[in-house]
C-alpha positions in Angstrom: -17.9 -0.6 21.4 -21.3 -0.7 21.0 -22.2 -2.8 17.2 -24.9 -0.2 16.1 -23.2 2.7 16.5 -20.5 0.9 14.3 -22.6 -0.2 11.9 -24.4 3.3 11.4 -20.6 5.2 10.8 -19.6 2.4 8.3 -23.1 2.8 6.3 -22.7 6.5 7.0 -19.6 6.5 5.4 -19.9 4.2 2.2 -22.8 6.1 1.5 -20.8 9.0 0.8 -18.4 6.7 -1.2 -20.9 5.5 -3.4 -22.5 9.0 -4.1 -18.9 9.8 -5.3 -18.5 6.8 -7.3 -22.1 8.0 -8.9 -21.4 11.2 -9.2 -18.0 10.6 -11.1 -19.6 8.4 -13.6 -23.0 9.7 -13.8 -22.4 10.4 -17.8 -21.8 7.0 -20.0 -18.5 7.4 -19.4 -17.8 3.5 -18.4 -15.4 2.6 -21.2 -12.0 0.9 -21.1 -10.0 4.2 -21.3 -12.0 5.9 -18.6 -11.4 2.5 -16.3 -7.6 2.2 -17.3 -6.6 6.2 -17.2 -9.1 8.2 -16.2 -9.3 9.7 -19.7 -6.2 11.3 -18.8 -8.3 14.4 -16.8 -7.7 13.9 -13.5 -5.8 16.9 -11.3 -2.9 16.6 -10.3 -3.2 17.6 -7.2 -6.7 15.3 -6.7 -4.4 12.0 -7.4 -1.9 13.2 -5.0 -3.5 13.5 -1.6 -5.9 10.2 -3.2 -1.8 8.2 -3.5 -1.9 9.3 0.5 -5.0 7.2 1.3 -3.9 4.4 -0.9 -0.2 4.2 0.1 -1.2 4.5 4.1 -4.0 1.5 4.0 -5.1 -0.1 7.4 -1.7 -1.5 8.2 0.1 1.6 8.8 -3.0 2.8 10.5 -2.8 -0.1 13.0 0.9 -1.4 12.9 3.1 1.9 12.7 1.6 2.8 15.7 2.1 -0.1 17.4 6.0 -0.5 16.5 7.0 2.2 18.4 8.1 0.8 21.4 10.1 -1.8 19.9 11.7 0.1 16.6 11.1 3.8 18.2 11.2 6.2 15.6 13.5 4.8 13.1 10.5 4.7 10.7 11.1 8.4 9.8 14.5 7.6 8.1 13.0 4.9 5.9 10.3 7.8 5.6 12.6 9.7 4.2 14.7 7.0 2.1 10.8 7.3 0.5 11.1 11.1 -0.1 14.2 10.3 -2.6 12.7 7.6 -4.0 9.6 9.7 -5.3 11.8 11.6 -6.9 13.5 9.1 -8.6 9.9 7.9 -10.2 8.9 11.2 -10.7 11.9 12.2 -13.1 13.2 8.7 -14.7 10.0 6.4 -14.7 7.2 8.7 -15.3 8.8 10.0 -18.5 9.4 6.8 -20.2 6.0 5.8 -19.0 4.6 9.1 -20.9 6.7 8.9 -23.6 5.2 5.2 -24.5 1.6 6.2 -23.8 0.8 3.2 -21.5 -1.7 1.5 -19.8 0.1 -1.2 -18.5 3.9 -0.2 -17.6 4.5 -4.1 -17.8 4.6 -3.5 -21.5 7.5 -1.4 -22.0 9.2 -4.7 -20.9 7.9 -6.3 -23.9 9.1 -3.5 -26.0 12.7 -3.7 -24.3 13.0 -7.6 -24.2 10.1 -9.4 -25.8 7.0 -11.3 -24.9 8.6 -13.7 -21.8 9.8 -10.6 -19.9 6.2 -9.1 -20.4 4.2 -11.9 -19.3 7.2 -12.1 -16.4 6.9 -8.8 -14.7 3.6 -8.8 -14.6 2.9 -11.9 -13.4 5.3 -10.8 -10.8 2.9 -7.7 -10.2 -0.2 -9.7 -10.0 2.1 -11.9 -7.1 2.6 -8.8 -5.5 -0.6 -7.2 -5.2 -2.3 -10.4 -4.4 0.0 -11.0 -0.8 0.5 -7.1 -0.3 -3.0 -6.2 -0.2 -3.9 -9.5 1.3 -1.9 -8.6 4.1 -2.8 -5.3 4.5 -6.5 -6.1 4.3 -6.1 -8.9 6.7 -5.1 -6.4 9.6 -8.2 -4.1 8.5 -10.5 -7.4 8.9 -9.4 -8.6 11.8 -10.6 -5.3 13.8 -13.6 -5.4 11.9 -14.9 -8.5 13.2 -13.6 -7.3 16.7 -15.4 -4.6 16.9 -18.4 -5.4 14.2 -19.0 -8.6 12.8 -18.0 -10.4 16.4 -20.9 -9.1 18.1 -23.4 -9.5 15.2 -22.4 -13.4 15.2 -21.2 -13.4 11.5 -17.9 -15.3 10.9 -14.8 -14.2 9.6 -15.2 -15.9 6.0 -18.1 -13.8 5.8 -17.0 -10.7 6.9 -14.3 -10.9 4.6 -16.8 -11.6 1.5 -19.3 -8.6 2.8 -15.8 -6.4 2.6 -14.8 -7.6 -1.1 -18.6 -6.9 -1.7 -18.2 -3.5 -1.0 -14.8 -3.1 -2.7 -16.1 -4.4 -5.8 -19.8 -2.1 -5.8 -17.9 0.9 -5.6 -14.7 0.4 -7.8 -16.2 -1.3 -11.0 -18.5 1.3 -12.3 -15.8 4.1 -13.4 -11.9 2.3 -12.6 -8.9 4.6 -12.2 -11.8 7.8 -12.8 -13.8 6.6 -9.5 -11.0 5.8 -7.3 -9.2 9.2 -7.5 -11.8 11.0 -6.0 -13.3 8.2 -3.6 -9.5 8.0 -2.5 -9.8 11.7 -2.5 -12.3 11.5 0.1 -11.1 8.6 1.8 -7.6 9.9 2.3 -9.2 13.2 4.1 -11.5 11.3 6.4 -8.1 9.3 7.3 -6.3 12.1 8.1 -9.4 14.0 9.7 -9.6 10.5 12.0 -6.1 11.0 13.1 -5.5 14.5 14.1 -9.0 14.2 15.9 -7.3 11.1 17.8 -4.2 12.6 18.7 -6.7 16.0 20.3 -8.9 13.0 22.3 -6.1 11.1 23.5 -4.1 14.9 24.5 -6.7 15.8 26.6 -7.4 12.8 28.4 -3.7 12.9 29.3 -4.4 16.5 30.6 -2.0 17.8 27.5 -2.0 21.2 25.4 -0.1 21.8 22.7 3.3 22.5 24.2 3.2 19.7 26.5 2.2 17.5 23.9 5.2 18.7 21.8 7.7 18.4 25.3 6.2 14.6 25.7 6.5 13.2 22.4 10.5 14.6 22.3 11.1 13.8 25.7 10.3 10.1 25.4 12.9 7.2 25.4 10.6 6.3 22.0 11.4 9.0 20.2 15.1 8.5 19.4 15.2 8.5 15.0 18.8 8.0 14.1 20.5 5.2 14.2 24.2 5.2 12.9 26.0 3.4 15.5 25.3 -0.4 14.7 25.1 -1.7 11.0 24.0 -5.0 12.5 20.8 -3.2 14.1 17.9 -3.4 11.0 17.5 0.0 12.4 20.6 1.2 11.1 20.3 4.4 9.3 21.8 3.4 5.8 19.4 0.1 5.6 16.6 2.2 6.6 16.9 5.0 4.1 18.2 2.7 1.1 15.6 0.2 2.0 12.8 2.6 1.5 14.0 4.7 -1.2 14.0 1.0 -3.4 11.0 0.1 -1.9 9.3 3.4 -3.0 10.8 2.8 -6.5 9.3 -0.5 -6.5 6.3 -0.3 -5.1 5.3 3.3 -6.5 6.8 3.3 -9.5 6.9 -0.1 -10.5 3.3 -0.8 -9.3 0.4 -0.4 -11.8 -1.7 -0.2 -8.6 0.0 3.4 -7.8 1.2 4.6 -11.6 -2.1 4.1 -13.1 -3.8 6.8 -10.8 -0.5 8.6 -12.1 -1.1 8.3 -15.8 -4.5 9.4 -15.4 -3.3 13.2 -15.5 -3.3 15.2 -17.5 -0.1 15.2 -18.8 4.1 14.6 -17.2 4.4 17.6 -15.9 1.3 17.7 -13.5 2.0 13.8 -12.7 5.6 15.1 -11.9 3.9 17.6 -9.5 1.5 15.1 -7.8 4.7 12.2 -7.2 6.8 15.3 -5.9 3.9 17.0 -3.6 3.1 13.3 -2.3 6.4 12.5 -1.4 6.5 15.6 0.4 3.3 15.1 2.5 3.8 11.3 2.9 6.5 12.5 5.6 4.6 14.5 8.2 1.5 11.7 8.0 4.0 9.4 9.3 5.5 11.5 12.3 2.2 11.9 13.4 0.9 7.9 13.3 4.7 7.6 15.2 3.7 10.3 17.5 0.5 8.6 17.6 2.6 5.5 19.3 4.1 7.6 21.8 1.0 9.0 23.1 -0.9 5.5 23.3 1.9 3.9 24.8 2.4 6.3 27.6 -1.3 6.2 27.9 -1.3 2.5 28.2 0.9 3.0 30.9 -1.1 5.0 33.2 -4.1 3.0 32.7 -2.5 -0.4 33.4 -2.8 -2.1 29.8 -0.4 -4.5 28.7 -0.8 -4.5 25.0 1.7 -3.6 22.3 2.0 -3.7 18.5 -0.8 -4.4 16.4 -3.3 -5.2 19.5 -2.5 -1.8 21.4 -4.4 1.0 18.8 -7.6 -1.0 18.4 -7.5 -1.9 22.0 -7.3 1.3 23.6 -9.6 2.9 20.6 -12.5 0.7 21.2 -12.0 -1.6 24.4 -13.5 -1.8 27.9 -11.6 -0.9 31.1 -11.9 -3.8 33.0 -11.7 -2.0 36.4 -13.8 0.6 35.8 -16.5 -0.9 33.2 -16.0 2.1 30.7 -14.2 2.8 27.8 -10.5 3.8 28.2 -11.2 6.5 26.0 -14.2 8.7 24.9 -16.8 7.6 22.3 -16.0 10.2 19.9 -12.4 8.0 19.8 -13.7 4.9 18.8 -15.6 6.2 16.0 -12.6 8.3 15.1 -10.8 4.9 14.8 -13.2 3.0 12.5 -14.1 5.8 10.4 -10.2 6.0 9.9 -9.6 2.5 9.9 -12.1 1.8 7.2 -10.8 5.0 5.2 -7.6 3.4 5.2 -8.1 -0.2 4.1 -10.9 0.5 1.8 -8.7 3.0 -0.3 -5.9 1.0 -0.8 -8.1 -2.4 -1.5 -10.0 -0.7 -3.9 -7.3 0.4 -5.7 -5.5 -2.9 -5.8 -8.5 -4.5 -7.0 -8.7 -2.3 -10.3 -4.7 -2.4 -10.9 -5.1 -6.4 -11.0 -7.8 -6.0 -13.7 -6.4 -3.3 -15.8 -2.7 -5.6 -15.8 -5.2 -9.0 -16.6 -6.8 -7.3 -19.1 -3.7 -5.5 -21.0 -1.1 -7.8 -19.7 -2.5 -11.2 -20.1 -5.8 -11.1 -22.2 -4.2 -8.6 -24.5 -7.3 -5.8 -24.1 -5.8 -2.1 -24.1 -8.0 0.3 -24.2 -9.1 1.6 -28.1 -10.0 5.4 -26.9 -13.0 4.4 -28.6 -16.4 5.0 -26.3 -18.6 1.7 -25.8 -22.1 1.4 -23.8 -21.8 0.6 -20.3 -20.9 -3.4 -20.3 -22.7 -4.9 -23.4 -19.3 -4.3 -25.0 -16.8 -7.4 -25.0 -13.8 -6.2 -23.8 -16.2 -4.1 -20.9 -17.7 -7.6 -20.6 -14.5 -9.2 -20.1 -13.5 -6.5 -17.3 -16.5 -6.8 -15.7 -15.9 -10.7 -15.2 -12.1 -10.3 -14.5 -13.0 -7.2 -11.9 -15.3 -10.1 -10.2 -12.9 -12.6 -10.3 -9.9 -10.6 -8.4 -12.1 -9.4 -5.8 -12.8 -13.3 -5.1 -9.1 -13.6 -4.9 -8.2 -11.1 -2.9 -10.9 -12.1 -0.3 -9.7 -15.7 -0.5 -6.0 -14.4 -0.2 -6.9 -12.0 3.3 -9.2 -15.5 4.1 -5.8 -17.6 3.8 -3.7 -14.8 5.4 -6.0 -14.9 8.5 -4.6 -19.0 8.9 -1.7 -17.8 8.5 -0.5 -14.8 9.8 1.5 -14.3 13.1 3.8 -11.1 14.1 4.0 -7.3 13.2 1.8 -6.9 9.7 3.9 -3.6 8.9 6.7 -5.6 8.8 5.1 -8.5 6.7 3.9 -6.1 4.0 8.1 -5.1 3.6 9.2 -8.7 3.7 6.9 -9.7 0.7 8.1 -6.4 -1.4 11.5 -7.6 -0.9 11.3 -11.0 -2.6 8.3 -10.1 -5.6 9.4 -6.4 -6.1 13.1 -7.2 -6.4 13.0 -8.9 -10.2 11.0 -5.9 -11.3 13.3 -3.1 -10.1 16.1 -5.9 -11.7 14.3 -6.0 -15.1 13.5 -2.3 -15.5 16.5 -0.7 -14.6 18.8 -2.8 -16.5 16.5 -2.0 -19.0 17.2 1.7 -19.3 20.5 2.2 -17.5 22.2 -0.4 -20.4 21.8 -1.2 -23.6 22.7 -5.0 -23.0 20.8 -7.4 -25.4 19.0 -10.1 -23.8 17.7 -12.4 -26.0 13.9 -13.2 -25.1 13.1 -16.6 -23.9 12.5 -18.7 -21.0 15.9 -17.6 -18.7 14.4 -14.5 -18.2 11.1 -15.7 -15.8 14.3 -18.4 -14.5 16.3 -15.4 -13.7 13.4 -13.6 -11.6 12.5 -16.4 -10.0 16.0 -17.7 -9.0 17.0 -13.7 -7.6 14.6 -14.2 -4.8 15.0 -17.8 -3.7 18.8 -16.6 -3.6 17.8 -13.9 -1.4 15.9 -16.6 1.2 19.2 -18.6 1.7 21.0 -15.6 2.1 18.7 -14.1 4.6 18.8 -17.3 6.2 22.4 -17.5 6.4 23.4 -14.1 7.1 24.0 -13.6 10.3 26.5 -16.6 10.2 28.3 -16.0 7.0 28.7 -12.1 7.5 30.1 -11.4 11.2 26.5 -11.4 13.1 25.1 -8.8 10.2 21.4 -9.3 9.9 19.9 -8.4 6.7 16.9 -5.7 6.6 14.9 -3.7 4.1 17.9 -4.1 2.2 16.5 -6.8 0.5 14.7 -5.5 -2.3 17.9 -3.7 -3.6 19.9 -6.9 -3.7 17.1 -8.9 -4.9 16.8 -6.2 -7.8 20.8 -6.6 -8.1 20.9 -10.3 -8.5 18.0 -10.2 -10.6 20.2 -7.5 -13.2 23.0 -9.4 -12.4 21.5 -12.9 -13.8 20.4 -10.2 -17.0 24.0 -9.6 -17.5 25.1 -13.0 -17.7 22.0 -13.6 -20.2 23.6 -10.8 -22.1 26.9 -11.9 -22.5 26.0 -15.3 -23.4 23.8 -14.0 -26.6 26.7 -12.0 -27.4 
């Protein structure tokens, strides 16, 4: 794919970014409560297609796709283990998070435990965010410099820096205010970029609408249920509990995703946003799986033997070595970076201000007053600004190290690292509000979290030996959470 014509849609694109980061901060509006919440006006609605965009980032883009052939479409029942567990932050965590008036949700932990439990989950947050969006970014960077930076001779190290760069212009201004309408736009090029690909790649197979349909059900791919082998990690009951805890965790125990959620206007229209995102998360996902289908089969005919992560970006922007010309038209492979950067760009940028707002309030102890300040000449806006510079180093070191790193299916890696960092948090909060155990606050408590998932390791090690050939899955996260409660319990009983 030709560099120039890449260059011009990125440019083309973060100009329209940036003139909504301007426009949603054109007033002197730059204060700590407009960066942590938004100043609690956004619409509900607004948030909820933005929490699309954010919660799809460049790795299911790139990697759903891809894992069709090997996992078919099993995907949808962890989709809709997701569903349940939107509901599940939309009517038990969003109402204590309310109720409280937070910034941070890390600090109703102080309130139930005390000051080590605090500092522990969100440390445990920070661990999170750091590897999660590192991995997720890594993906968006590697096609980058495939299709972009490769040709222009710049090296990875900097590509990575020029993407951080851009991250950083367009997040710091306004915070949680900016990013739900950037995300906002980003999330509707994303989904633009993907209906448009599955219409290109249609008609180049010489399918309409119905024999699109008959294609994508007919395939050996598209089988969803599993129920017949709880060994397989595509066994329905894994699936579905897998993601409903992993949506628990990583929605509604994430700062990243709650704080665009506290920045409504009040519970009930955050309720309506969590629900009305849940609901749409589920047909974006049958059509990146149908996406799968429809590359694979196409792979087929043209004679390309790629799969996984490699096949999307491949077929999107390589060159048929037989015939000299793109497997696909041009309009696909601008489709595909438009989309790709729509993707990764969303969710980074959103990470990025999450690890400031739970630095600042978590760590450096800086909630936002409600008072309004002038632009940065304020300390604590001083502060933020420095921090906001200092995790967007981070996180392009992090994707850097990643990059060394990295090996296999990044869709998967991004579930793996949930597992072990997510579990202590779903461990601390919900033996926080489902008992009324006293644990007294000290140093067990980060011990605890930090002993739940090494225990996990060993047992996902070991499982397939000690447990009749039964291979743990997404599964993970719930008895990482369990051990972590668990290890609470015995904290409790000792007090007493």
């Amino acid at each position: 794919m030709n560099a120039t014509l890449v260059l011009g849609v990125i440019v083309l694109y973060f100009l329209m970014v940036f003139g909504v980061s301007w426009w949603t901060t054109r007033r002197r509006d730059r204060d700590t409560e407009t960066f942590y919440r938004g100043d609690r006006k956004s619409p509900w609605w607004v948030v909820a297609i933005a929490m699309i965009g954010t919660s799809i980032s460049g790795v299911t883009y790139v990697s759903v796709p891809g894992m069709v052939e090997a996992k078919q479409m099993s995907y949808i029942q962890m989709v809709i283990g997701f569903v349940c567990g939107y509901f599940a932050v939309a009517y038990i965590l969003l109402p204590l998070y309310y109720r409280l008036g937070l910034s941070s949700i890390y600090v109703y932990l102080e309130q139930r435990y005390g000051r080590y439990a605090h500092k522990t989950g969100a440390a445990f947050f920070l661990l999170s965010k750091y590897l999660g969006c590192a991995v997720r970014m890594y993906l968006t960077a590697v096609v980058l410099q495939l299709v972009l930076f490769d040709q222009l001779g710049v090296p990875f190290g900097l590509s990575v820096a020029c993407i951080m760069l851009i991250v950083w212009l367009y997040s710091f201004r306004g915070g949680v205010k900016t990013l739900v309408w950037t995300d906002l736009l980003q999330t509707l090029c994303l989904l633009a970029a993907m209906i448009g690909f599955v219409i290109c790649i249609s008609s180049a197979m010489g399918l309409d609408f119905k024999g699109l349909c008959g294609t994508i059900a007919e395939s050996p791919m598209s089988r969803v249920w599993f129920f017949d082998d709880a060994n397989d990690t595509r066994y329905f009951w894994k699936q579905f509990l897998g993601g409903m805890f992993t949506t628990i965790a990583m929605t509604g125990l994430d700062q990243d995703m709650m704080q665009k959620n506290l920045s409504c206007k009040s519970l009930k229209e955050a309720q309506k946003n969590m629900v009305s995102y849940g609901f749409g998360f589920l047909p974006v996902n049958i059509i990146f799986l149908s996406l799968g289908i429809l590359l694979y089969m196409y792979a087929r005919e043209v004679g390309v033997d790629k799969s996984g992560d490699e096949l999307f970006p491949y077929l999107a922007t390589g060159i048929n070595p037989t015939t000299g010309q793109p497997f696909l038209p041009l309009i696909v492979s601008v489709l595909f970076v438009l989309g790709l950067v729509a993707a990764a760009f969303s969710s980074a940028g959103s990470a990025v201000t999450a690890l400031t707002t739970a630095i600042m309030v978590d760590f450096l102890r800086k909630a936002p007053s409600g008072e309004g300040s002038n632009g940065l000449r304020g300390s604590i806006e001083g502060k933020r600004f420095w921090v906001h510079i200092i995790n967007s180093i981070m996180m392009g070191f992090m994707i850097y190290l990643f990059h060394l790193l990295a090996s296999g299916s990044v869709i998967n890696a991004v579930y793996v690292v949930a597992s072990y960092t997510y579990g202590p948090l779903i461990g601390l909060f919900f033996f926080g509000m489902f008992t009324k155990c006293k644990v007294k606050d000290g140093w067990w408590i980060p011990m605890i979290c930090i002993a739940s998932p090494l225990l996990c390791w060993i047992l996902d090690q070991n499982s397939e030996a000690w447990f009749n050939g039964y291979k743990i899955g997404y599964e993970m996260l719930l008895i990482n959470g369990a051990l972590t409660a668990l290890g609470l319990l015995v904290a409790s009983i000792r007090k007493n």
